[in-house]
N, C-alpha and C positions, 0 to 999 in steps of 0.2 A: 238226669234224663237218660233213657236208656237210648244208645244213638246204634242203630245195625247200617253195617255197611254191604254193598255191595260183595258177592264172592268174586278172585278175580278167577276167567274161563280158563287160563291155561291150568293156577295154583293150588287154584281154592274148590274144586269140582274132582270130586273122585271119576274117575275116567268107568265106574261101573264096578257090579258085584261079580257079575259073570265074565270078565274079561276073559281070554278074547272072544267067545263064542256070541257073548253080546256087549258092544262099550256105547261109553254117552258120545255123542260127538257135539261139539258147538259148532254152530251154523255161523260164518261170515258171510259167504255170499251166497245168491240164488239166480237160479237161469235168466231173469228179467233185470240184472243189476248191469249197468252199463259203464259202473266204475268197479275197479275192484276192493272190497273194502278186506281191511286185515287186522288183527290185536295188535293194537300197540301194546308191546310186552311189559313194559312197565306198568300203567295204569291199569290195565284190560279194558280200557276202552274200544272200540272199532274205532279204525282211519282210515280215512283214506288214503291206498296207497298210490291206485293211478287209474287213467281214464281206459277204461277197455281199448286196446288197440283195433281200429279200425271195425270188423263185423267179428268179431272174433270173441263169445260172450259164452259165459259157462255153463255146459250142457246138463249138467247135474247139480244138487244143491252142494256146497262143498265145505267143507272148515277143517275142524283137527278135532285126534281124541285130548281131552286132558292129561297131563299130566306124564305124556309120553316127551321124549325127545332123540333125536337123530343126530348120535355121534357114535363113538367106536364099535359097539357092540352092532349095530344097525348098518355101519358102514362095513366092517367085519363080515356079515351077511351077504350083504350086496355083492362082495368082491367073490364072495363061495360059489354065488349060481351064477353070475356074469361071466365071473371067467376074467376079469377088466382088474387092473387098480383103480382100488376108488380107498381117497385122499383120505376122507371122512366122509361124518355125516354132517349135514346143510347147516346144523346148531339152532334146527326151530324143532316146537310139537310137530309129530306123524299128521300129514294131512289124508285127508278122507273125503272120498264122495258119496254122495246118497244118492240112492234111487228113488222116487216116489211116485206114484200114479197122480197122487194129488200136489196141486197150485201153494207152496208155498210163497209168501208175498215177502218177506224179507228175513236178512239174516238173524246175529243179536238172539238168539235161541237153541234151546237144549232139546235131541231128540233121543231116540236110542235107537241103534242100527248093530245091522246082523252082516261082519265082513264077509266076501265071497272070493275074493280075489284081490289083486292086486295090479299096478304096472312097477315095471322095476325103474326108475327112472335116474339117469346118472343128468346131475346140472354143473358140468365143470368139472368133473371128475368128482362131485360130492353126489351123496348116495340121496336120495329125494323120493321117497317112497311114495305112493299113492294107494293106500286102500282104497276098494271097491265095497261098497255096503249098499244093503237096501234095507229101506228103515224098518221097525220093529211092526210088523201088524199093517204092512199095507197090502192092498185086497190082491192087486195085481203081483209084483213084485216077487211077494214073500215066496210065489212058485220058484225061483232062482234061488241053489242052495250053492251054488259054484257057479266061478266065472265061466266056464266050460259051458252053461247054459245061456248065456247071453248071445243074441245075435252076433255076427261077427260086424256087421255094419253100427252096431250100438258100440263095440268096443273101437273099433275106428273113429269112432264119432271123440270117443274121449280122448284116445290116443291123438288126433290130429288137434285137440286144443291144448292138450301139453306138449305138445312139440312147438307152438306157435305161441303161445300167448304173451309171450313175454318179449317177443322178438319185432323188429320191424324188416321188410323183406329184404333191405337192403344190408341187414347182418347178418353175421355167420351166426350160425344157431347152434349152441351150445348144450343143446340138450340133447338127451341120444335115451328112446327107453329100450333097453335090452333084453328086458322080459315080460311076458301076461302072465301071473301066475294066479293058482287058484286058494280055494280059501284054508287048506292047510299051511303055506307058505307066507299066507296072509296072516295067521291065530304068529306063527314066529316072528315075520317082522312088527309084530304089536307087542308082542311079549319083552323082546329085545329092546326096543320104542321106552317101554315102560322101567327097563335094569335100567339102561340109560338115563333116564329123568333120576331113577333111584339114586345111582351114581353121582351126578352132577348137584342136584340140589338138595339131597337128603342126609345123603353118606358126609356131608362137610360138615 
C-alpha cells in the first residue's frame, strides 16, 4: 500500500525558488483567531499555544518562511544595525506577516508573499525578526514594494501588537523593537534566516 505522509511546514516545504525576492510562507494564524496557534516542531501539527491576551489579536495574517531559522548568523545582524548585544537568535523559523486585502478564514496554509520590510525586534536580548510581506498577486497591496510605503499608522498598528502580545500589563515587557526596516534589509535577514537553518539541520 502505497501510504503519503503529510510534509512537515517548517522541514519538509522548500521556503521558495526565488528567495528572498519571493518565499512560501505557512500561515498559523489570522486576524479573526482568538487563540494563538503555533507548529508544534516536532510533529508539524498546529497547537495551541495560548488564548490571546485580552483584545490584543493579530493584525495581519502571520506564520514563518520554511526552512529558515534564527541563531548566530541572524543574531550576528541584528547586533550590526542595532547597535545593541543581542545574545542570539530566538532558536525558531523567521516569522513573517502578510498583508492581504482579502478575508482569510484560518491558518494551516501555504501562500507566496513578496517581503517589504521588516521590524527589528530584540525579545530578551534574542534577535526575533519580523518580515513585513504582502502576498503574491493581491489587487490592493502588491502597490507596496517597500515598507517606506506603508502608512505610518499601519506600521504602528503592527508595532504595538508586538510589543504587547505576549505580555500582561502588570509585566515588564521584554521586548524592545529597535528598527523599521525596508525590504533590502529584509531580502538579508531571510538570507541569513535560511545559512542558518543550513548550518543547523543540514551541515550535521
Amino acid at each position: 500500500m502505497n501510504i503519503q505522509y503529510k510534509a512537515h511546514p517548517w522541514h519538509g516545504i522548500s521556503p521558495g525558488d526565488n528567495t528572498p525576492e519571493v518565499v512560501t510562507a505557512f500561515i498559523e494564524i489570522v486576524p479573526s483567531d482568538t487563540v494563538k496557534y503555533e507548529i508544534d516542531k516536532e510533529t508539524g501539527y498546529l497547537k495551541i499555544d495560548r488564548p490571546q491576551k485580552f483584545s490584543n489579536t493579530v493584525p495581519t495574517l502571520y506564520g514563518f518562511i520554511p526552512q529558515t531559522y534564527c541563531a548566530d548568523r541572524v543574531a550576528e545582524y541584528a547586533a550590526l544595525k542595532s547597535g545593541r548585544t543581542v545574545v542570539k537568535g530566538d532558536g525558531d523559523p523567521l516569522d513573517i506577516c502578510v498583508l492581504s486585502e482579502r478575508n482569510v478564514t484560518h491558518g494551516d496554509i501555504l501562500l507566496q508573499a513578496i517581503p517589504i520590510g521588516g521590524f527589528r525586534l530584540l525579545d530578551g536580548g534574542e534577535a526575533d525578526d519580523k518580515i513585513i510581506a504582502v502576498m503574491k498577486g493581491d489587487e490592493f497591496y502588491r502597490q507596496w514594494s517597500d515598507v517606506s510605503d506603508c502608512p505610518e499608522s499601519y506600521i504602528n498598528r503592527l508595532r504595538h501588537y508586538f510589543l504587547t502580545y505576549k505580555h500582561l500589563p502588570s509585566e515588564k515587557n521584554s521586548c524592545e523593537i529597535t528598527n523599521v526596516y525596508g525590504r533590502e534589509e529584509a531580502h538579508e535577514v531571510i538570507r541569513r534566516a535560511m545559512d542558518d537553518y543550513q548550518s543547523r539541520f543540514i551541515a550535521e
